[in-house]
C-alpha positions, 0 to 999 in steps of 0.5 A, a space after each residue: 863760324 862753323 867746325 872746319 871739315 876735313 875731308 879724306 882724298 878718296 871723297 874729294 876724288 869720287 865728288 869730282 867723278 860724280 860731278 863729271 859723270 853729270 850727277 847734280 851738285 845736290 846730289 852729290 853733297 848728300 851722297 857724300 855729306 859734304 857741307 858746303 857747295 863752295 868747297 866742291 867748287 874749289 875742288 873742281 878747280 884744283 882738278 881742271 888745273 892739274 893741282 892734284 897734290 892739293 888732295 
């Protein structure tokens, strides 16, 4: 099991912008050096069902 990451609301909020304007997963994970595909997928998730306080 790895470190958990903690990440701010501003890279969660721009890694969906960036997902949306049609940018590639890879791209923005090494864009914002996010770890893991799974954990952009949830945040995705969280946005498409309104569940912004979860930022």
């Amino acid at each position: 099991m790895g470190t958990r990451v903690s990440y701010p609301a501003e890279i969660k909020i721009k890694a969906i912008e960036m997902r949306l304007a049609g940018i590639p997963v890879k791209e923005v994970l090494s864009q914002l050096n996010i770890r893991s595909y799974t954990q952009l997928k949830r945040w995705m998730r969280w946005y498409k069902n309104g569940e912004m306080y979860r930022f």
